[in-house]
Biopython code that builds the backbone (N, CA, C, O; Angstrom):
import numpy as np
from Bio.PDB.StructureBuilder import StructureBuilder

atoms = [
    (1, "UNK", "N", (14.505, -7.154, -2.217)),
    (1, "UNK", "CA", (15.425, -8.252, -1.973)),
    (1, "UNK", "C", (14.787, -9.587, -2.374)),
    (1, "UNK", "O", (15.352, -10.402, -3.104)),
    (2, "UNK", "N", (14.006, -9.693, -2.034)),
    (2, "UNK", "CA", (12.707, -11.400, -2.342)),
    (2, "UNK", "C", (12.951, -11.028, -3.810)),
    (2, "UNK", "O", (13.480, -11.957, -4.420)),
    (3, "UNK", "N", (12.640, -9.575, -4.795)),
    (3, "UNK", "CA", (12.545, -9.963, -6.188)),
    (3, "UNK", "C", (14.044, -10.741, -6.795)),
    (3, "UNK", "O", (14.018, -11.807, -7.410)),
    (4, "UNK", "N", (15.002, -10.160, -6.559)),
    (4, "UNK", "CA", (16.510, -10.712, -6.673)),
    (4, "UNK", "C", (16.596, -12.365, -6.137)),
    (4, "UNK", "O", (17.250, -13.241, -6.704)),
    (5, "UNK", "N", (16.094, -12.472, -5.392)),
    (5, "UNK", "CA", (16.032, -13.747, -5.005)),
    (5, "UNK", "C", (15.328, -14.626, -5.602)),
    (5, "UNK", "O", (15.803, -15.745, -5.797)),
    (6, "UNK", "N", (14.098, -14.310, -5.998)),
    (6, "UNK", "CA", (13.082, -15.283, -6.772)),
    (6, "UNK", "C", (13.095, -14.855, -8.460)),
    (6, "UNK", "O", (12.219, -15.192, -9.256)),
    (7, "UNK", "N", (14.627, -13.817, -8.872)),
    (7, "UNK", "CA", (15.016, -13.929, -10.455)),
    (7, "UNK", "C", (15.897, -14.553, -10.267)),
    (7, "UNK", "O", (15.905, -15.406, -11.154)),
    (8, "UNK", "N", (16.904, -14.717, -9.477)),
    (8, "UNK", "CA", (18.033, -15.352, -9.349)),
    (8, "UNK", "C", (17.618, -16.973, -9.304)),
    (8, "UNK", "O", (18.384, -17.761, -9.861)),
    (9, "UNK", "N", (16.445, -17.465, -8.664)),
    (9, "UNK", "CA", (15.862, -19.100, -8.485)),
    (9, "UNK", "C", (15.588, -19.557, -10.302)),
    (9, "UNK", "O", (15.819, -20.625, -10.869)),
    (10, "UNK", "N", (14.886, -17.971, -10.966)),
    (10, "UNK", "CA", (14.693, -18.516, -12.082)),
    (10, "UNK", "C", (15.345, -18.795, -12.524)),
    (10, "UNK", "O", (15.238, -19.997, -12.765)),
    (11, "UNK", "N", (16.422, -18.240, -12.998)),
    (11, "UNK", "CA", (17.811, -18.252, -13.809)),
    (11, "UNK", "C", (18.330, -19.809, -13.728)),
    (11, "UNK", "O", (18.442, -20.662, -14.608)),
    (12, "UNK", "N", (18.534, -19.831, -12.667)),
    (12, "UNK", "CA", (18.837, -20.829, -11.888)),
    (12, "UNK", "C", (18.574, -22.371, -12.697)),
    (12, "UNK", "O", (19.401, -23.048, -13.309)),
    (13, "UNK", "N", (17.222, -22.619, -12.471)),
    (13, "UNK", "CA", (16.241, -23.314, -12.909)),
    (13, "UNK", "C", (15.714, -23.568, -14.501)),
    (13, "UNK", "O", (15.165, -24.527, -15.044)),
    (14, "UNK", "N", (16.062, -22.501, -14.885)),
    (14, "UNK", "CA", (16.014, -22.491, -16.650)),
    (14, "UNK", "C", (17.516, -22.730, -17.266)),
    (14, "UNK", "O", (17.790, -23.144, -18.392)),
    (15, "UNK", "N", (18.176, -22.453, -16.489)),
    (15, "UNK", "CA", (20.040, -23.164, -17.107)),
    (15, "UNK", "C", (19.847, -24.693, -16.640)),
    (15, "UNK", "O", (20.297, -25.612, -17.325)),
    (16, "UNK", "N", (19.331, -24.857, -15.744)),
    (16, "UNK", "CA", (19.502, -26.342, -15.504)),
    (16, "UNK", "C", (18.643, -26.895, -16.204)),
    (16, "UNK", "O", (18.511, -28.057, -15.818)),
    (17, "UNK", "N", (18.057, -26.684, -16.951)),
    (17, "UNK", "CA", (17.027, -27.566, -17.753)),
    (17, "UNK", "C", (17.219, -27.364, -19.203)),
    (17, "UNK", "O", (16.725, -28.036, -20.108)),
    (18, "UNK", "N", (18.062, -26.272, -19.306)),
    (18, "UNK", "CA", (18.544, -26.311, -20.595)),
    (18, "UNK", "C", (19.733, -27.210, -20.594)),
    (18, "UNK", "O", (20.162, -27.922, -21.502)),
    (19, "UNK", "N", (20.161, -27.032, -19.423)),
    (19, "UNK", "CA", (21.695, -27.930, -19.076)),
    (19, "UNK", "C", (21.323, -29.382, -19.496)),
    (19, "UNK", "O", (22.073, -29.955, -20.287)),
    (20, "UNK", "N", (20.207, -30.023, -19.018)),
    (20, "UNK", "CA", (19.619, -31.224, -18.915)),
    (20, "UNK", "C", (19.260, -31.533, -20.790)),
    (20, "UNK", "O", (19.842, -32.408, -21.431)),
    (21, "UNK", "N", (18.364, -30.738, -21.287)),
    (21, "UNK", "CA", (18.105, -30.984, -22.877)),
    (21, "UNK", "C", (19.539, -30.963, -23.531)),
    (21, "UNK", "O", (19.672, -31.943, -24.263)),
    (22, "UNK", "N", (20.358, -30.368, -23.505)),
    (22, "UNK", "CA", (21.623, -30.766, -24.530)),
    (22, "UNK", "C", (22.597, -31.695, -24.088)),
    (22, "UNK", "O", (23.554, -32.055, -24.774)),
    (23, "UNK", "N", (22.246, -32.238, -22.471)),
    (23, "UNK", "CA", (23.072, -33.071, -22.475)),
    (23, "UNK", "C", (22.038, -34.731, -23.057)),
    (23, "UNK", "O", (22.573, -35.818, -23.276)),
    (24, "UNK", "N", (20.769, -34.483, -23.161)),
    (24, "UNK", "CA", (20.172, -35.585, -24.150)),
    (24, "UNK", "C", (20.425, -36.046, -25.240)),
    (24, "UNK", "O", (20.348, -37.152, -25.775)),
    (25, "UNK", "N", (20.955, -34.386, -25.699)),
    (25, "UNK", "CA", (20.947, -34.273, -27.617)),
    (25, "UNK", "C", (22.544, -35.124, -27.716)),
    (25, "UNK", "O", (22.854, -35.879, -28.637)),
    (26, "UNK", "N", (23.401, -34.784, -26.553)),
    (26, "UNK", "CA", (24.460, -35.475, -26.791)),
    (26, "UNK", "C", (24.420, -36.702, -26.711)),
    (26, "UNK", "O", (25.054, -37.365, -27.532)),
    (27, "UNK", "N", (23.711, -37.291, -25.764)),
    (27, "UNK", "CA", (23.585, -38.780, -25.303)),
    (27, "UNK", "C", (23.176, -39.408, -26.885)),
    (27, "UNK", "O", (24.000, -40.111, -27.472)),
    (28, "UNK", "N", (22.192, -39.172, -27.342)),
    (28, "UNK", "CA", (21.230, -39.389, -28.705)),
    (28, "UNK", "C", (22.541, -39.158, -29.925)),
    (28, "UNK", "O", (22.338, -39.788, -30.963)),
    (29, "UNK", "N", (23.421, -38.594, -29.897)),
    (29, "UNK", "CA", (24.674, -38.107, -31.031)),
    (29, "UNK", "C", (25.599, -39.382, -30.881)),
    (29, "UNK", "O", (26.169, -39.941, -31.819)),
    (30, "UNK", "N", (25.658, -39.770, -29.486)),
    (30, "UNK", "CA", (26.784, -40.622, -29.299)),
    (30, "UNK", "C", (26.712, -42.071, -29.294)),
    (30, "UNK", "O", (27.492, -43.022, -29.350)),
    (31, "UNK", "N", (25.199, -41.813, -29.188)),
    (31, "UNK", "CA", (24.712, -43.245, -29.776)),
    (31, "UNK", "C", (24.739, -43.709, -31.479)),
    (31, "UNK", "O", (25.042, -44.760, -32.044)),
    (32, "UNK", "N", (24.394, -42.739, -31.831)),
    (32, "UNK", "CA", (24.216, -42.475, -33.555)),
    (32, "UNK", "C", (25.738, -43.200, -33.734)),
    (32, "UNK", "O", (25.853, -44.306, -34.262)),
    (33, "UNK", "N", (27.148, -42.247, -33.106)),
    (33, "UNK", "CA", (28.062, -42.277, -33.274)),
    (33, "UNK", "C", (28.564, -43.455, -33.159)),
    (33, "UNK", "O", (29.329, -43.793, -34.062)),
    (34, "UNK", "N", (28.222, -44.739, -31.694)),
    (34, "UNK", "CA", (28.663, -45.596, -31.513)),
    (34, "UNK", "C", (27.932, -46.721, -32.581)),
    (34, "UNK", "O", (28.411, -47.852, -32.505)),
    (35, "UNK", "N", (26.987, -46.555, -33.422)),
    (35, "UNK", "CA", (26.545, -47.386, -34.027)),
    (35, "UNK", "C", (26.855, -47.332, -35.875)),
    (35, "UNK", "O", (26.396, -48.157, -36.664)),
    (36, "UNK", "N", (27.680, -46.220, -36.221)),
    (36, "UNK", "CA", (28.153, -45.914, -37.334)),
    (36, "UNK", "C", (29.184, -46.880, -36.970)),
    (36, "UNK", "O", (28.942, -48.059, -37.231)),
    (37, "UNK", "N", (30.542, -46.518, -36.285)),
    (37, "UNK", "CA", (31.533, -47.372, -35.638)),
    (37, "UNK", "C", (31.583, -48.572, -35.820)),
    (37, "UNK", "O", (32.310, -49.253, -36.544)),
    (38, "UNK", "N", (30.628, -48.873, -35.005)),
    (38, "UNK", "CA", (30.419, -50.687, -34.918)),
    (38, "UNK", "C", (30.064, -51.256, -36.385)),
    (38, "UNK", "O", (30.335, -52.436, -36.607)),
    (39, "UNK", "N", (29.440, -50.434, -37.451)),
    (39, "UNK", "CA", (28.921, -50.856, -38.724)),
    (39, "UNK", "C", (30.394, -50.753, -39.417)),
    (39, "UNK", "O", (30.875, -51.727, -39.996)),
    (40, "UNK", "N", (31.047, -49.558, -39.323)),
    (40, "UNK", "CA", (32.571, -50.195, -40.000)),
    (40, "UNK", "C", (33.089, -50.465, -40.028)),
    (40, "UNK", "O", (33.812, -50.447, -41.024)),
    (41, "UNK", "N", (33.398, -51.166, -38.734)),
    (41, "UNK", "CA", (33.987, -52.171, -38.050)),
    (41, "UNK", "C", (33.666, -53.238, -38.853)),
    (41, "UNK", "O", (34.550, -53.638, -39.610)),
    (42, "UNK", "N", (32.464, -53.857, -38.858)),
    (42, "UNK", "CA", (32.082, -55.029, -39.687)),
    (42, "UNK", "C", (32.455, -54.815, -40.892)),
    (42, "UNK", "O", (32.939, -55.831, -41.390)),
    (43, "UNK", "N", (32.441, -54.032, -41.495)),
    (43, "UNK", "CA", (32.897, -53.940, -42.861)),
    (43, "UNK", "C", (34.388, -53.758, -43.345)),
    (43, "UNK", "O", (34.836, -53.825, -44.490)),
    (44, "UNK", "N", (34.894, -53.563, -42.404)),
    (44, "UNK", "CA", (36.400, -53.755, -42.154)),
    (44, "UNK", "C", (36.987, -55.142, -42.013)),
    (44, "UNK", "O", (37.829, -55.709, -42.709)),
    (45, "UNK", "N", (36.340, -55.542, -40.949)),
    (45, "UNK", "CA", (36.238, -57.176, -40.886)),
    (45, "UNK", "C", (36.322, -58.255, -41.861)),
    (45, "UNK", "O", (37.124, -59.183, -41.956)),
    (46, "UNK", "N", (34.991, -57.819, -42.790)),
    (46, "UNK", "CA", (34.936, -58.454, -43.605)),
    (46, "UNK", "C", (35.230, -58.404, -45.057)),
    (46, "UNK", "O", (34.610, -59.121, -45.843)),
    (47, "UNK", "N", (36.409, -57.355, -45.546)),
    (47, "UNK", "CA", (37.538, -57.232, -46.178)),
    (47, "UNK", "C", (38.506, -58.385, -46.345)),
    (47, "UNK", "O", (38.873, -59.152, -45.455)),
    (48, "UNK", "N", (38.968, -58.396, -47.989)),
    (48, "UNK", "CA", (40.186, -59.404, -47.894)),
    (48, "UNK", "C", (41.689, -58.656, -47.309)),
    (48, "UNK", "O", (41.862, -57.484, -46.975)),
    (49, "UNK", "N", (42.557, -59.665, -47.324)),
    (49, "UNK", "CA", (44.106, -58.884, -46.693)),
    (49, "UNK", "C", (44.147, -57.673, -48.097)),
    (49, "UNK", "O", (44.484, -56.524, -47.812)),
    (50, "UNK", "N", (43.936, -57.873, -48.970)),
    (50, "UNK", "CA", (44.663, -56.821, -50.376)),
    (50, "UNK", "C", (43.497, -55.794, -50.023)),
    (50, "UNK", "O", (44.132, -54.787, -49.710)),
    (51, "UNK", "N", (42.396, -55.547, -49.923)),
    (51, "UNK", "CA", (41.144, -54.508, -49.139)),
    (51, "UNK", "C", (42.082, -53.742, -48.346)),
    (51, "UNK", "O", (42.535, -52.606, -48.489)),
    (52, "UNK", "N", (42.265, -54.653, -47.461)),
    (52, "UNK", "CA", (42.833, -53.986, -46.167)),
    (52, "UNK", "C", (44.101, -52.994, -45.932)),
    (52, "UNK", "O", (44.139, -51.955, -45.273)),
    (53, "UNK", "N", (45.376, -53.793, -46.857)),
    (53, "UNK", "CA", (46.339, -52.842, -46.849)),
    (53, "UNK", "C", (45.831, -51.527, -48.004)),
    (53, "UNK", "O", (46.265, -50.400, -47.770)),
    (54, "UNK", "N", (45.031, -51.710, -49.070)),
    (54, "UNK", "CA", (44.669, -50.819, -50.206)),
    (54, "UNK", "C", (44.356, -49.002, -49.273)),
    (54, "UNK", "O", (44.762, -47.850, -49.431)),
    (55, "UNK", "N", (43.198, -49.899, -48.106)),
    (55, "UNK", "CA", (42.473, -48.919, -47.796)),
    (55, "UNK", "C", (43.271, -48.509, -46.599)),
    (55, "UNK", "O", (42.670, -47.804, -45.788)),
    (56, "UNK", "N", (44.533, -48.825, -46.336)),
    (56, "UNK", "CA", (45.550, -48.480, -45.478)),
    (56, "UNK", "C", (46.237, -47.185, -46.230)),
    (56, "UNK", "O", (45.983, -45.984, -46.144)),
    (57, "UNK", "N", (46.976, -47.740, -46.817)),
    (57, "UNK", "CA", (47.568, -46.921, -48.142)),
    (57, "UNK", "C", (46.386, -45.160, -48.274)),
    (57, "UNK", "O", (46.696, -43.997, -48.013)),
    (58, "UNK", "N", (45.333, -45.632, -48.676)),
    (58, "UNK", "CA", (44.272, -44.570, -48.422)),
    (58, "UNK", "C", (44.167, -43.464, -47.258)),
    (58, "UNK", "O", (44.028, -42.241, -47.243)),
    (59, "UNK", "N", (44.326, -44.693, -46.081)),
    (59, "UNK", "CA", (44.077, -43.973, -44.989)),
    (59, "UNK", "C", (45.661, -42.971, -44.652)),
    (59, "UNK", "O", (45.704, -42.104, -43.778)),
    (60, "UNK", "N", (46.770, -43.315, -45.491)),
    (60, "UNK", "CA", (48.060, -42.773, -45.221)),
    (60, "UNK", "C", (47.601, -41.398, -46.067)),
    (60, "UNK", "O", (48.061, -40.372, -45.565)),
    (61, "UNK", "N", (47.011, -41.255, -46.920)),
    (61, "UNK", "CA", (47.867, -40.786, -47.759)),
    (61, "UNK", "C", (46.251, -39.505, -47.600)),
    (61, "UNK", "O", (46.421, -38.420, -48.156)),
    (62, "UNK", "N", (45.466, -39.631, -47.192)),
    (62, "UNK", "CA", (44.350, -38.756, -45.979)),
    (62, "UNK", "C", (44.679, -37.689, -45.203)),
    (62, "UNK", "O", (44.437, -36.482, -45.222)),
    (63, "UNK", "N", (45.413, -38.585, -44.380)),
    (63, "UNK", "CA", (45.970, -38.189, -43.802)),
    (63, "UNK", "C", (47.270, -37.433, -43.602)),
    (63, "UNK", "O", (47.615, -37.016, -42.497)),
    (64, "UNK", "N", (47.858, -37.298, -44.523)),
    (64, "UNK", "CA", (49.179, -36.551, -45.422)),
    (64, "UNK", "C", (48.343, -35.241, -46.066)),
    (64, "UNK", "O", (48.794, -34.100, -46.167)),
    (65, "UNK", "N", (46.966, -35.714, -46.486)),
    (65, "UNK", "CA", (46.797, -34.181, -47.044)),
    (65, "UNK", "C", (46.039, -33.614, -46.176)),
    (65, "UNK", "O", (45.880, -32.481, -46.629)),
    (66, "UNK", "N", (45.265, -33.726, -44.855)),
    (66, "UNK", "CA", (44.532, -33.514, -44.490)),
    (66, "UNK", "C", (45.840, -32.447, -42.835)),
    (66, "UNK", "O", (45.451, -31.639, -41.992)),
    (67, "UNK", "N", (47.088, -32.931, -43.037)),
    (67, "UNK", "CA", (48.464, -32.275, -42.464)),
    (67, "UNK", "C", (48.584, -30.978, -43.470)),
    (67, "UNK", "O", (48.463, -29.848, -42.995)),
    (68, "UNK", "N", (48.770, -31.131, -44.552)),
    (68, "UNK", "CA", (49.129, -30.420, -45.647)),
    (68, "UNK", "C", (48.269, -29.037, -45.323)),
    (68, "UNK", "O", (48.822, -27.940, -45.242)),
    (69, "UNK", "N", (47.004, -29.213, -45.169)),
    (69, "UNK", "CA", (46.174, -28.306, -45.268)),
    (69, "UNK", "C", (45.969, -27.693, -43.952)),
    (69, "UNK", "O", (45.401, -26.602, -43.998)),
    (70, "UNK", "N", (46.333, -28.183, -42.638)),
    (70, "UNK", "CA", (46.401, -27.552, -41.659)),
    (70, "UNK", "C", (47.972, -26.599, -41.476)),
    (70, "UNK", "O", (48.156, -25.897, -40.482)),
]
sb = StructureBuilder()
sb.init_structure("model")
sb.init_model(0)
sb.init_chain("A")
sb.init_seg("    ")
for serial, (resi, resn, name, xyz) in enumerate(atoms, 1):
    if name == "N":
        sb.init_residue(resn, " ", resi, " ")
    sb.init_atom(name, np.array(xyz, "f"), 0.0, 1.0, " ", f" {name:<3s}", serial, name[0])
structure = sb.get_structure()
């Protein structure tokens, strides 16, 4: 009974620490993520109005095939 008990603590103890490392790898992804964002943001920004609707138009028409194919 003690062996079941002290495999069961391991188990236990090695999911939670694996639990703990991938929720890092995510933290570290979403940072990556929030800082791509914010960079095209600025570059969006700093587009003229004819940029802007062009790459609108773009973003329509992406998105039309990217339907198509699902």
């Amino acid at each position: 009974m003690k062996k079941k008990i002290i495999i069961g603590l391991l188990m236990v103890s090695a999911l939670s620490f694996g639990a703990t490392n991938n929720n890092l790898e995510n933290m570290k992804n979403m940072y990556k993520s929030n800082q791509k964002m914010s960079y095209t943001t600025q570059m969006i920004n700093n587009l003229t109005e004819g940029q802007k609707i062009e790459l609108a138009k773009l973003r329509k028409e992406k998105k039309k095939l990217i339907i198509k194919k699902v």
